[in-house]
C-alpha atoms as one frame of an Amber mdcrd trajectory, in Angstrom:
protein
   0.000   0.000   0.000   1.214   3.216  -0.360   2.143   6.235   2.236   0.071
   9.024   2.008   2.710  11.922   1.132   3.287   9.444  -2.208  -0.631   9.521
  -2.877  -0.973  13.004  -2.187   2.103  13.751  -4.722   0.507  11.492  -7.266
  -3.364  12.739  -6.662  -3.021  15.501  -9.657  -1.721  13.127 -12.359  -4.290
  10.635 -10.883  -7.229  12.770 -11.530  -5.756  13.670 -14.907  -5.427   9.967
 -16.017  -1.750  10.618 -16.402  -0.660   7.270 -14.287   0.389   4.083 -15.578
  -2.515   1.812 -14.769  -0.229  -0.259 -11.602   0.075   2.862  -9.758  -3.071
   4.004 -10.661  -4.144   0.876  -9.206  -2.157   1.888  -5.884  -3.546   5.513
  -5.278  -6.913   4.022  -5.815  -6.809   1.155  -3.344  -5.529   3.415  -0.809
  -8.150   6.360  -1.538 -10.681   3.288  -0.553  -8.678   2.596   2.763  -7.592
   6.803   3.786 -10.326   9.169   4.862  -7.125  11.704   4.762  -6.196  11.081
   1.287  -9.468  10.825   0.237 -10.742  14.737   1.806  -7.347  15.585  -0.441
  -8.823  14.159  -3.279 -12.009  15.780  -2.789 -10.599  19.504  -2.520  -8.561
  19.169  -5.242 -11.591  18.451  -7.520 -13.340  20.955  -5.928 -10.276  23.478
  -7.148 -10.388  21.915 -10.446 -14.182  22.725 -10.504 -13.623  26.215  -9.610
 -11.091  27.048 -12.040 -12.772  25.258 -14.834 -15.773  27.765 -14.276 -13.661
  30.489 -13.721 -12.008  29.953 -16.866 -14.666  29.476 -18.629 -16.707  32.291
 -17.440 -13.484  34.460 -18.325 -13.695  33.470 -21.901 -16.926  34.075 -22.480
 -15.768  37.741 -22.013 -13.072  37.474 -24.398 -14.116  38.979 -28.129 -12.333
  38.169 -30.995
């Protein structure tokens, strides 16, 4: 299983499907075991929420 400072380092690539599938297969089986790790998980896609609509709000301003 793996420590949670190498899941939380991983978490971004995780979320953007940028993993091979083994460790893939890590961070997930130990999101299932961590509450920790898992609240990390959750803010960060919160923030990626957030930005997306932020972004795209932004752009919708931009004229061409």
């Amino acid at each position: 299983m793996m420590h949670c400072n190498r899941v939380r380092e991983s978490l971004g690539a995780w979320l953007d499907g940028e993993l091979d599938p083994s460790e893939s297969e890590m961070v997930r089986g130990h999101l299932q075991e961590c509450s920790a790790c898992r609240e990390e998980r959750r803010q960060l896609e919160k923030l990626e929420s957030v930005v997306k609509n932020v972004l795209e709000s932004e752009a919708a301003r931009i004229s061409f």
